[in-house]
C-alpha positions in Angstrom: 29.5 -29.1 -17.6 29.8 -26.5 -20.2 25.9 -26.4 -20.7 26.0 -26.0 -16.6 28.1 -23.1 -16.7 26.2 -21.6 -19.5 23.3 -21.7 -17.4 25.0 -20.3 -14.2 26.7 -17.2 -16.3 23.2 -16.8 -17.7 21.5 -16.5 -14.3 24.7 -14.4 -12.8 24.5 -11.6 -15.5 20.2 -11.4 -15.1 21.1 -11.3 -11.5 23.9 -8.7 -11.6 21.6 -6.1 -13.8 19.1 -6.4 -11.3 20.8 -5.9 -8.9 22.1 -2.8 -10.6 18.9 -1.6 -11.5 17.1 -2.0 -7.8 20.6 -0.1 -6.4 19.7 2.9 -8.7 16.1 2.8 -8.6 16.7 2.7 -4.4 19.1 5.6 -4.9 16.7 7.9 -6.9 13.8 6.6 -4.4 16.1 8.0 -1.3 16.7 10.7 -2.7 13.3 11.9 -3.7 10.7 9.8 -0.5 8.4 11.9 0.6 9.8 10.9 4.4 12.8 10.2 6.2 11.5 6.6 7.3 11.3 6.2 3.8 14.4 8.0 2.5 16.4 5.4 5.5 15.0 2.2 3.9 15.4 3.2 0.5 19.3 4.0 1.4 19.4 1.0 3.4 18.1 -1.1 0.3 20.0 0.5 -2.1 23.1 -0.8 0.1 22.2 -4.0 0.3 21.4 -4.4 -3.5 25.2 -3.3 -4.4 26.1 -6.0 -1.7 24.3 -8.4 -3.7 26.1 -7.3 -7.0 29.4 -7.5 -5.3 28.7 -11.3 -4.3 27.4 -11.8 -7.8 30.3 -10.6 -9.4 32.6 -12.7 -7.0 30.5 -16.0 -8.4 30.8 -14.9 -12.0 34.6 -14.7 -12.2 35.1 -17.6 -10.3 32.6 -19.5 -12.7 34.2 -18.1 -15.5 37.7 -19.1 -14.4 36.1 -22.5 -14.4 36.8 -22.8 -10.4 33.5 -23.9 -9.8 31.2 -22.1 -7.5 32.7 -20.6 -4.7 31.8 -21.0 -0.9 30.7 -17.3 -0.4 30.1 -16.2 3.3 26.5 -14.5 2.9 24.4 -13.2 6.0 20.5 -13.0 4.4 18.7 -12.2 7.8 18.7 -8.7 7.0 15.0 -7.8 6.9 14.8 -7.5 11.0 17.8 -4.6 10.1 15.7 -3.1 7.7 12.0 -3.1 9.9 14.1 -1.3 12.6 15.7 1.4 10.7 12.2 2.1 9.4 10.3 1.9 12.9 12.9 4.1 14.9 12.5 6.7 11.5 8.6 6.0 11.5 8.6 7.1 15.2 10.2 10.2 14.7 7.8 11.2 12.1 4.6 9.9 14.2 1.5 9.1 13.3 0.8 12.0 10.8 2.6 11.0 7.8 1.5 11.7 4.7 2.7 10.5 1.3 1.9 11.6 -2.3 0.5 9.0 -4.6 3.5 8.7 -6.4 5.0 7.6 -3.4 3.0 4.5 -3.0 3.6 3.7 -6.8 7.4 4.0 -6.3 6.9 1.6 -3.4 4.7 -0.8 -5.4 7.5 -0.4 -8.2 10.0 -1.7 -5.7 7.7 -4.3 -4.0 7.5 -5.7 -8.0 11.5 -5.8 -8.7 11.6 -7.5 -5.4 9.3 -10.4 -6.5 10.9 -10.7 -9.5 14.5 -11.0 -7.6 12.8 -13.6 -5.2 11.3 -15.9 -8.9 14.8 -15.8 -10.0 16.5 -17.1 -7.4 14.1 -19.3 -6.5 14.2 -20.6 -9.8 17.8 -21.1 -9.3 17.6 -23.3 -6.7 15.8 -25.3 -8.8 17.7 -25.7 -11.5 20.8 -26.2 -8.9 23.0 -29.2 -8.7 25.3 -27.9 -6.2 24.5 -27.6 -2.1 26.7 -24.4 -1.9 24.8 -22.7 -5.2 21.5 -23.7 -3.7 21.9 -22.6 -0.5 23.2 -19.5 -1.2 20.2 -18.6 -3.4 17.9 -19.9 -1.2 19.5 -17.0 1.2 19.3 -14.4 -1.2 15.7 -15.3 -1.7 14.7 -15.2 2.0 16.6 -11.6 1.5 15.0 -10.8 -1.2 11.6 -11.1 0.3 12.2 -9.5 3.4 13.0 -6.6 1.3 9.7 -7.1 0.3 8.4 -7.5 4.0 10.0 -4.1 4.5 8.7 -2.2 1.6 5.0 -3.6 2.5 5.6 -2.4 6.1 6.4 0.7 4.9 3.6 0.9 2.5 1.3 0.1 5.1 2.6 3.3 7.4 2.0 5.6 4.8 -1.3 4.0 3.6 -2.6 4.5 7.5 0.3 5.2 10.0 -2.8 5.4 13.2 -3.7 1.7 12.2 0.3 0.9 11.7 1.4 1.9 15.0 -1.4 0.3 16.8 -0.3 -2.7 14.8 3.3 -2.4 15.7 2.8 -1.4 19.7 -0.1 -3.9 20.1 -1.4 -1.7 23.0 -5.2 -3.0 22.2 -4.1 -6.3 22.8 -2.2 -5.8 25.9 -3.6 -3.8 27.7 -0.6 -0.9 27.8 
């Protein structure tokens, strides 16, 4: 049991700094995107990562109080959220948005944390015994890479927003 927990409080702590680290990385990215699409999802993100830390932090003192892990309520399907905060920004802006190329290394930057988020957990789920641990990081994974989903979208806008909003309004397949 006590090799267990070691393991958990191991995985917890990685997990908390990471999540520490993509809330200020998502912070500094709103603050300094090149557009408001991208200064939305980077504020959006940047929420959702201290959300993650809270939950975290909830498991860890639990664990640590040698309660067991806890039943924490955890609602993952946030990536449609996150894809329509960007499209109602991206269709303020248009189809003329230009981005510096330091913008689409920020956004490769955060597409990188995010698949490192997404091994860890899904390494946890591995190494889980327990139902509740192991569905609740199989949630935060699924999070975790629609976070991904979202930055890739957005990437995609910059890279050509013509070909993105023809992708998104599927007007050529339609007919409309």
């Amino acid at each position: 049991m006590a090799n267990k927990s070691g393991r958990i409080i191991q995985a917890l702590k990685i997990a908390i700094q990471m999540e520490i680290d993509g809330k200020r990385y998502y912070l500094k990215l709103s603050l300094t995107s090149s557009s408001e699409p991208g200064r939305q999802l980077f504020r959006t993100l940047a929420n959702e990562e201290d959300t993650h830390r809270r939950k975290f932090e909830e498991i860890h003192e639990a664990i640590r109080q040698e309660k067991g892990w806890p039943k924490i309520s955890f609602e993952p399907d946030r990536a449609n959220k996150l894809d329509t905060i960007f499209a109602r920004a991206a269709l303020k802006i248009g189809r003329h948005a230009i981005a510096p190329a330091t913008e689409f290394d920020a956004i490769s930057t955060a597409m990188d944390m995010e698949n490192r988020s997404f091994d860890l957990y899904y390494n946890q789920i591995q190494a889980a015994d327990d139902d509740v641990e192991r569905e609740f990081y199989r949630a935060l994974a699924a999070e975790e890479r629609g976070h991904y989903l979202s930055l890739l979208n957005y990437y995609e806008y910059l890279k050509d927003p013509v070909a993105w909003f023809v992708s998104q309004e599927h007007h050529s397949l339609d007919g409309g």
